[in-house]
C-alpha positions as CSV (number, residue, x, y, z in Angstrom):
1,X,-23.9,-77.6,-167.7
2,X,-22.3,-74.0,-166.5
3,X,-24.1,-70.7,-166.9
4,X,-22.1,-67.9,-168.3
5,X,-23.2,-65.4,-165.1
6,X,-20.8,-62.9,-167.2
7,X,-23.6,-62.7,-169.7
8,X,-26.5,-62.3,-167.3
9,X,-28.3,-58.9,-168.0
10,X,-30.5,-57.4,-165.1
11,X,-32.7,-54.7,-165.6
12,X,-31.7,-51.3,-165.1
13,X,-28.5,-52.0,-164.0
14,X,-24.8,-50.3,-165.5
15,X,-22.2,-53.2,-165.4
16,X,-19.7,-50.0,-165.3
17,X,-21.2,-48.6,-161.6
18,X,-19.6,-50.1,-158.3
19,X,-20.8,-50.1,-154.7
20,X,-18.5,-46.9,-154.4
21,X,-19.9,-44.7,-156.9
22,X,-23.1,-45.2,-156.2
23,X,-24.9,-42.0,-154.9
24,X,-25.4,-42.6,-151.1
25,X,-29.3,-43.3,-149.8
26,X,-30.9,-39.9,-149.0
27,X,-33.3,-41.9,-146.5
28,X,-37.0,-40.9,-146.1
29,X,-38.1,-37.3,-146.7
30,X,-38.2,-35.2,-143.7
31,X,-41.9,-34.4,-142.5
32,X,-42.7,-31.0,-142.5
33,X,-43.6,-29.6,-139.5
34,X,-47.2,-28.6,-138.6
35,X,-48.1,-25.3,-136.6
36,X,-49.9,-26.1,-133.3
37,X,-53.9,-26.1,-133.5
38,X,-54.9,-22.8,-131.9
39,X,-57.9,-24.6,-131.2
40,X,-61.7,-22.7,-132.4
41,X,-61.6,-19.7,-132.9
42,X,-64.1,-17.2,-130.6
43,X,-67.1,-16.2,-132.1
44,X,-67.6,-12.8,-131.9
45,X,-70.4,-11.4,-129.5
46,X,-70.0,-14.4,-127.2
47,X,-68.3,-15.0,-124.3
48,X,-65.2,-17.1,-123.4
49,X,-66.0,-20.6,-122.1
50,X,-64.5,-20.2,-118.7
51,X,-63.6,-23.9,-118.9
52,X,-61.0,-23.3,-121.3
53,X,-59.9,-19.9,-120.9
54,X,-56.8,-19.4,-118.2
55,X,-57.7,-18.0,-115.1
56,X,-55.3,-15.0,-114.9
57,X,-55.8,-14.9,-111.1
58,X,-56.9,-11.2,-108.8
59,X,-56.5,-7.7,-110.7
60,X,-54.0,-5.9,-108.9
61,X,-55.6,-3.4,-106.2
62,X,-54.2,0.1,-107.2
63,X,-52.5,2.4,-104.6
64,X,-53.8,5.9,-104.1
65,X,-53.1,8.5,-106.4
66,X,-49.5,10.8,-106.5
67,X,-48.8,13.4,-108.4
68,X,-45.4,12.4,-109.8
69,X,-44.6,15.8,-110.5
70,X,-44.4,16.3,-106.7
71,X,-42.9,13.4,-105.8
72,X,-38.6,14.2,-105.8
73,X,-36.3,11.0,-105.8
74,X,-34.5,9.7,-103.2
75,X,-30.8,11.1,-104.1
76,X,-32.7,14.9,-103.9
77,X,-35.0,14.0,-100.6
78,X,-31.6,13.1,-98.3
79,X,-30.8,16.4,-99.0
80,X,-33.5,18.0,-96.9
81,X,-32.2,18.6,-93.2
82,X,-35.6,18.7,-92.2
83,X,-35.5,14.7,-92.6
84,X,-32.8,14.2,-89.9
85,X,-34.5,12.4,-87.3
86,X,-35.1,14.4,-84.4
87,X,-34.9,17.6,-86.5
88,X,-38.8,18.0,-86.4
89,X,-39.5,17.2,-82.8
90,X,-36.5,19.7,-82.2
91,X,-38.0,22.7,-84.0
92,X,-41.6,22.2,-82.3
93,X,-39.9,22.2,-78.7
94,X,-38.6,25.8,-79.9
95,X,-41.8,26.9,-81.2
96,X,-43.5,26.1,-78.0
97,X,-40.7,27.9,-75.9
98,X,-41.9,31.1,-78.1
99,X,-45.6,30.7,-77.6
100,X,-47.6,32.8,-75.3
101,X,-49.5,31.0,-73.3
102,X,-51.7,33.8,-72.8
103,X,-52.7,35.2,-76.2
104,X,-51.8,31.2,-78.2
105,X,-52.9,28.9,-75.9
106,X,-52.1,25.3,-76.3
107,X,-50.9,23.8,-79.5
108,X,-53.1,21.9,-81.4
109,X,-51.1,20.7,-84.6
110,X,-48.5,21.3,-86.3
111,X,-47.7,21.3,-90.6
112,X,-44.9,21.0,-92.6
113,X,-46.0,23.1,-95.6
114,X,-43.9,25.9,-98.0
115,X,-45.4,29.0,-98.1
116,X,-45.4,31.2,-101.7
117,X,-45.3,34.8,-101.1
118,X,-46.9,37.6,-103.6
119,X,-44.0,37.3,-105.5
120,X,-44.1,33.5,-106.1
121,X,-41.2,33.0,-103.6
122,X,-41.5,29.5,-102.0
123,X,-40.6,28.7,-98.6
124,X,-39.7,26.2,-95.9
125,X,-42.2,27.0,-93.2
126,X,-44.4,25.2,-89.8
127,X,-47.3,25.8,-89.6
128,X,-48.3,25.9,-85.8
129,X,-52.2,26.3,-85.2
130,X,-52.9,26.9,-81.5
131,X,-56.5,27.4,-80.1
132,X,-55.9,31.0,-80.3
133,X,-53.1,31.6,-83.3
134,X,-51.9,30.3,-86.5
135,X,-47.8,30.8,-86.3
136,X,-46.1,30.4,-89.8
137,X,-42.6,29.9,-88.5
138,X,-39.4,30.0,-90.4
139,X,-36.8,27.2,-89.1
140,X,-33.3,26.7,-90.0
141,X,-33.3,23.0,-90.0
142,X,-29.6,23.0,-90.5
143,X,-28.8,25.4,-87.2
144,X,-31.7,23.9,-85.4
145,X,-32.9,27.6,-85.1
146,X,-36.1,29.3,-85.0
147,X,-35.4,32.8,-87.2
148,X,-38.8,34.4,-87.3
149,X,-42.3,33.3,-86.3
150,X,-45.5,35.5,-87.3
151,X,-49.3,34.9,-85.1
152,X,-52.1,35.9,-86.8
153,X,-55.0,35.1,-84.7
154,X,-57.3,33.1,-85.5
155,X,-60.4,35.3,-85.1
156,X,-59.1,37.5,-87.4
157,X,-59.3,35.2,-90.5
158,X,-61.4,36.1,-93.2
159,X,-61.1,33.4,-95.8
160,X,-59.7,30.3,-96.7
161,X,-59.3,29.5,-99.9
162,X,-58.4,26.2,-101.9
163,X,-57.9,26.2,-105.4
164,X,-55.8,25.5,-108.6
165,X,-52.4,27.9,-108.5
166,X,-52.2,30.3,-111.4
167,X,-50.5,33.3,-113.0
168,X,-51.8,36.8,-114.8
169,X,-51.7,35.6,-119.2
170,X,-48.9,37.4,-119.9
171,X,-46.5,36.6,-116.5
172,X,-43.2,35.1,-117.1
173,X,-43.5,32.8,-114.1
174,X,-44.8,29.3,-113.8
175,X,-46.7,27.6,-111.1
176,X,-48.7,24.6,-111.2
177,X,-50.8,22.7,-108.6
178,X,-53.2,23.5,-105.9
179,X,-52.6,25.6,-103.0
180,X,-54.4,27.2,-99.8
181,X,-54.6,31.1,-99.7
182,X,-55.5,32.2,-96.0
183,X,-56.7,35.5,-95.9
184,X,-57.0,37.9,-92.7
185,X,-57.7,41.5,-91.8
186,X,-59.8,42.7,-94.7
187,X,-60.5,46.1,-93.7
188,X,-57.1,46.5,-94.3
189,X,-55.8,46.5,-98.2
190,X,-52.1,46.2,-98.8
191,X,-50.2,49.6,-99.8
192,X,-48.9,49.5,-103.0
193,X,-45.1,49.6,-101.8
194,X,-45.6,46.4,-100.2
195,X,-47.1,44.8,-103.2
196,X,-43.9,46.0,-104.9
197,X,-41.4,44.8,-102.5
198,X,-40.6,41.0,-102.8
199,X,-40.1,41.0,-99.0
200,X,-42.4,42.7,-97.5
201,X,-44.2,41.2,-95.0
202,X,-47.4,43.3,-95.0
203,X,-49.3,41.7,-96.7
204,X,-52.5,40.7,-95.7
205,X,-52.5,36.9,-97.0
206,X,-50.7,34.2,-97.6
207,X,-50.4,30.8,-100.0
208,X,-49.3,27.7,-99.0
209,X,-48.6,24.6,-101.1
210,X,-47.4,21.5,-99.8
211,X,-43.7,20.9,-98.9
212,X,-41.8,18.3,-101.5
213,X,-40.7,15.7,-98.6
214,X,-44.2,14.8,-98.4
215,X,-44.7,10.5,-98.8
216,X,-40.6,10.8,-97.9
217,X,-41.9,9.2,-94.5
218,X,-45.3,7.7,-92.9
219,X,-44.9,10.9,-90.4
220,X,-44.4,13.7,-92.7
221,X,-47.0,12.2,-95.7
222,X,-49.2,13.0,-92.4
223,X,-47.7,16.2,-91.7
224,X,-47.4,18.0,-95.2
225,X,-51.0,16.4,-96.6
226,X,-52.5,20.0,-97.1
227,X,-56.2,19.3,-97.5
228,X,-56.0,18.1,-93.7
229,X,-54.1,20.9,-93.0
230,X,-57.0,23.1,-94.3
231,X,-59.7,21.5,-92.5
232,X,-57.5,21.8,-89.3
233,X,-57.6,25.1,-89.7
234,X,-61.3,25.7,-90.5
235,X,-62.3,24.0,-87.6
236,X,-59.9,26.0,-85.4
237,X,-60.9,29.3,-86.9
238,X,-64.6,28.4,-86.3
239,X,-63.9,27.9,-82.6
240,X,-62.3,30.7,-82.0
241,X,-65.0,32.5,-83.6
242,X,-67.3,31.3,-81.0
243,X,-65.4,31.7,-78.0
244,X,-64.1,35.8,-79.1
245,X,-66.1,36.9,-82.0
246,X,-64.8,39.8,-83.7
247,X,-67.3,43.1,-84.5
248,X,-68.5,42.2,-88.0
249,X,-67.5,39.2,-88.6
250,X,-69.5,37.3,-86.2
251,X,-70.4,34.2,-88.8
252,X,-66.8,33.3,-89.2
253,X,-64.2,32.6,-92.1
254,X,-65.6,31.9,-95.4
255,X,-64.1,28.6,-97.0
256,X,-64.0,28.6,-100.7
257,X,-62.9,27.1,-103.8
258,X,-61.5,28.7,-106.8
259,X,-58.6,29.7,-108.8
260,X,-55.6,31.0,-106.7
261,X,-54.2,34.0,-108.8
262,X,-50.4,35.1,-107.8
263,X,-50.2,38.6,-108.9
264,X,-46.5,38.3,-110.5
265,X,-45.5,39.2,-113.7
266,X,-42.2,38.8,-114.7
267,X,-40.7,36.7,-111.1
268,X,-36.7,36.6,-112.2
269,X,-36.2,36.4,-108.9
270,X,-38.7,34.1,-107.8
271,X,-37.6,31.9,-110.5
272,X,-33.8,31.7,-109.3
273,X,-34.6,31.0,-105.9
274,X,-37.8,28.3,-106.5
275,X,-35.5,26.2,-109.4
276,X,-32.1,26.3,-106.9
277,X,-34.4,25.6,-103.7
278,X,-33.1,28.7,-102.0
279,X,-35.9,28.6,-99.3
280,X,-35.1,25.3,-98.0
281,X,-32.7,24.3,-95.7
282,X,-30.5,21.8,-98.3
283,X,-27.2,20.0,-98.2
284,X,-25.4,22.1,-101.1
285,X,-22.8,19.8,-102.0
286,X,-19.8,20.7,-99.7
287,X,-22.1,23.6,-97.7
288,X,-25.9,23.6,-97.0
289,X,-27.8,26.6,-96.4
């Protein structure tokens, strides 16, 4: 007996759908994704189990301290002639040819430093101290030529004095940092036309603050540190004490430390020559001076 398959109902299906409209199988549900455990949590007040924590291996050991205000990049140090090798050694052979042997006497050290004047001038000076002198020479590091050198010897110094750099309130200049303020001859007070004259020379003290190549080289971080340029001179100043005290002053130089006032008020021209370097010997783009 046949069977009429045409007749044959199944369940839940449309004799009027085909294989080809069928709507395709989406295929299993994608799993969502799970965030990684961040393990336990730490409670707080309690240490961290060092067998679980990462060891983030030696603390870096910090170098010593620098001002980076004082510290000029590289495309500004080249410019210094003083940095030209040989240029140093060469000004010190000249120094030595203008010593006296008899009223200087050997040379002991030697500084790189820039001295600031009563009117806030700065300037590219040596520092010579001798067991009888302190010269504060001015070089030309670009003519590799000694222009002036002043002695002040060393029994004659009153005071040394190391403090923070500073201005009267209302004074247009600026200055900032610490400096060294030898002082000599106090019987002596300076007239009031030098005090008023940016280049006079008689005055009885200078400042000195250190010279901007210093950390430019291992020799001249050496030779422009000014705190062992201080002690340098206290100990040659108490030596010559001893060997030629001077009529009242027989216990020596006093060495102190407090505020460094520079007695300038309004400094225009202080303030054109420290901002465009004018006492340094420079490479000036074409010329150097």
């Amino acid at each position: 007996m046949a069977m009429e398959l045409d007749k044959v109902e199944f369940p839940g299906w449309d004799p009027g759908e085909s294989d080809e409209t069928a709507a395709p199988d989406p295929g299993p549900a994608p799993i969502p994704k799970t965030a990684p455990d961040p393990g336990l949590a730490p409670v707080p007040g309690t240490a961290p189990d060092p067998k679980t924590t990462p060891d983030p291996g030696p603390a870096p050991v910090p170098g010593p301290a620098r001002d980076p205000g004082t510290v000029l990049p590289k495309s500004r140090l080249i410019r210094f002639f003083v940095l030209r090798p040989g240029t140093f050694e060469n000004a010190l052979t000249d120094i030595r040819a203008r010593m006296d042997p008899q009223v200087d006497g050997e040379l002991q050290s030697s500084w790189l430093v820039t001295e600031v004047d009563h009117w806030n001038q700065e300037g590219e000076r040596i520092a010579a101290i001798t067991e009888r002198s302190l010269l504060i020479c001015k070089y030309d590091f670009m003519m590799l030529s000694l222009q002036s050198c002043r002695r002040i010897p060393l029994n004659y110094i009153d005071s040394l004095v190391h403090g923070t750099l500073t201005l009267p309130p209302h004074s247009v200049s600026r200055r900032e940092g610490q400096g060294l303020r030898v002082h000599w001859d106090k019987l002596r007070e300076a007239p009031f036309t030098s005090r008023w004259n940016p280049w006079s020379n008689d005055i009885p003290y200078t400042t000195f603050i250190e010279h901007p190549v210093k950390g430019a080289t291992e020799m001249f971080t050496s030779k422009c540190q000014l705190e062992m340029f201080q002690a340098q001179l206290a100990a040659a100043v108490q030596r010559a004490y001893g060997v030629d005290p001077v009529p009242g002053r027989a216990n020596g130089a006093l060495i102190l430390n407090r505020p460094i006032v520079i007695d300038t008020y309004v400094g225009l021209i202080s303030l054109i020559s420290n901002q465009n370097k004018l006492g340094y010997s420079l490479a000036r783009g074409s010329v150097g001076f």
